[in-house]
N, C-alpha and C positions, 0 to 999 in steps of 0.2 A: 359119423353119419352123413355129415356136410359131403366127404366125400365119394360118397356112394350114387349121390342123385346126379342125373346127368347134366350136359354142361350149362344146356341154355335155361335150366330151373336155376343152374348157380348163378347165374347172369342177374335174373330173376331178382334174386336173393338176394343179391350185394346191391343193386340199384335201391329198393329198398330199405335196407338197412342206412343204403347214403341220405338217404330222402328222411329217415330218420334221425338221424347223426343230424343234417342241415336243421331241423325241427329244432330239437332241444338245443344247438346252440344260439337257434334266434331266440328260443325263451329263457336263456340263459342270457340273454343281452336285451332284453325285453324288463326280465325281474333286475339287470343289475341299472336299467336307465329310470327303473321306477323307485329301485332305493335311493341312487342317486339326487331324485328330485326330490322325494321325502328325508333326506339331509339335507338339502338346501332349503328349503322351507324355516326352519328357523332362522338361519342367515338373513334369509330376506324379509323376514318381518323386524328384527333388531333393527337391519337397515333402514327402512321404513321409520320404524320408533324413532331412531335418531335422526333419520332427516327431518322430522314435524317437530323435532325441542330444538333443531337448527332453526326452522324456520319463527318458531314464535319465539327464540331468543335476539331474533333478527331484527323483527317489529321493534323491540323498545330501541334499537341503536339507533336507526332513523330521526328520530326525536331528538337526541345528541347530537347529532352530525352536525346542524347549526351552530350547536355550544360550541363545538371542538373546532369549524370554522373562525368563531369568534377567539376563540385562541389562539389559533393560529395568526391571525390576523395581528392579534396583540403581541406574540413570540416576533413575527416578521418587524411592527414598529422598533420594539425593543433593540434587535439587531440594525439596524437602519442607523439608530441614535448612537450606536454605538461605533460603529464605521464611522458614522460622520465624525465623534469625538477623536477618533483615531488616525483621517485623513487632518484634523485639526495640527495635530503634531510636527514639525519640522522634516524633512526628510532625512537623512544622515548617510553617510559613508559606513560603510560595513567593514566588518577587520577583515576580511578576505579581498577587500578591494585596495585598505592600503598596506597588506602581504604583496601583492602581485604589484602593486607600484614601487614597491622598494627591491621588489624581486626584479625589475621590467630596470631599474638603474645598478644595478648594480655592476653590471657588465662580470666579462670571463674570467677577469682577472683578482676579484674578489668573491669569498665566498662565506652565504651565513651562515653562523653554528643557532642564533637565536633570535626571536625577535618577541620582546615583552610591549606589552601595554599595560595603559594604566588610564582608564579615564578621571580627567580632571572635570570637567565640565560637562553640560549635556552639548556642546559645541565643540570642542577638543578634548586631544588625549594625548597623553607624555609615550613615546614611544620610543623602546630602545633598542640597536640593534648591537648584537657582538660577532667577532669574525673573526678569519683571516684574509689580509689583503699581501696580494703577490710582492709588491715593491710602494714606497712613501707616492710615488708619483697615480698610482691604484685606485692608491684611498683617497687622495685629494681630488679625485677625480670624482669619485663617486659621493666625496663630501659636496662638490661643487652641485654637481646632479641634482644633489636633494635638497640643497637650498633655493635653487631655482624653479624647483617644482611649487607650484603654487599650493600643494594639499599642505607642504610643510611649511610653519612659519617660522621657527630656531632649528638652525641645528648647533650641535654642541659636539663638537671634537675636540677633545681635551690634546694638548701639545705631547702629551707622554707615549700617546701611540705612535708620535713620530720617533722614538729614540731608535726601534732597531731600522737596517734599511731593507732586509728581504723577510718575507714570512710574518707580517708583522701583525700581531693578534692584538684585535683594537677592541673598542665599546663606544656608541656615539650614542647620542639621547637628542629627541626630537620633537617640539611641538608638532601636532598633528590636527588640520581645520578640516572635521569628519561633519563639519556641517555645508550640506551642498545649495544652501539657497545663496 
């Protein structure tokens, strides 16, 4: 029947039917922005509940805040006395500092397999090292080294490391003054 009526009644007709289609889909976005806000409405009053037991759970911390001050205060002395008993201490030599001194003389021509400690003291420590040295003249070089260094105060090379003359796998033992005042 639509197509029987002439053209500009069709014209008519579809405008319209557009102007209707436009209608219900504004009330189609009208009923879905009013369910939408009647879904949030519960959201936002839970919200609400729980920011007012934030807020009166708030009020009594205030009133501690001094206390926890005063602890803090007391935590900070505690710490203070404790530093201080701890700068009281001697200072000392660290074992990575006399590694690198026995590493620093050893020169090219000797090389460590080990190097043991052993504190004797809270002022020294027995230290021993074992190797190979390339040739007698090597090791006595490097024995020399270490007794002119001031950290060591004995060394102890035993005469038996001298019997071979090349390759000659030694063990010497050293007092060590790891106290630096």
């Amino acid at each position: 029947m639509f197509n029987v009526l002439p053209h500009n009644f069709k014209d008519v007709i579809k405008k319209k039917y557009a102007y209707r289609r436009t209608i219900l889909w504004m009330c189609a976005g009208v009923v879905l922005e009013c369910l939408y806000i009647l879904l949030l409405v519960p959201s936002y009053i839970s919200i609400r509940a729980q920011e007012n037991d934030m807020v009166v759970s708030v009020a009594p911390q205030t009133v501690t805040t001094a206390q926890q001050d005063s602890q803090t205060a007391q935590i900070f002395k505690d710490v203070n006395k404790k530093i201080a008993l701890l700068a009281s201490f001697p200072s000392t030599k660290y074992t990575h500092d006399l590694v690198s001194e026995i590493i620093s003389l050893k020169g090219a021509s000797v090389n460590i397999k080990e190097i043991m400690f052993q504190s004797s003291t809270a002022t020294s420590s027995t230290v021993s090292v074992t190797g190979v040295a390339i040739d007698r003249e090597s090791l006595l070089a490097f024995s020399k080294k270490l007794e002119s260094d001031p950290l060591f105060d004995t060394v102890n090379l035993p005469v038996s490391n001298f019997a071979k003359d090349k390759n000659i796998q030694f063990s010497l033992t050293m007092n060590a003054n790891i106290s630096t005042n």
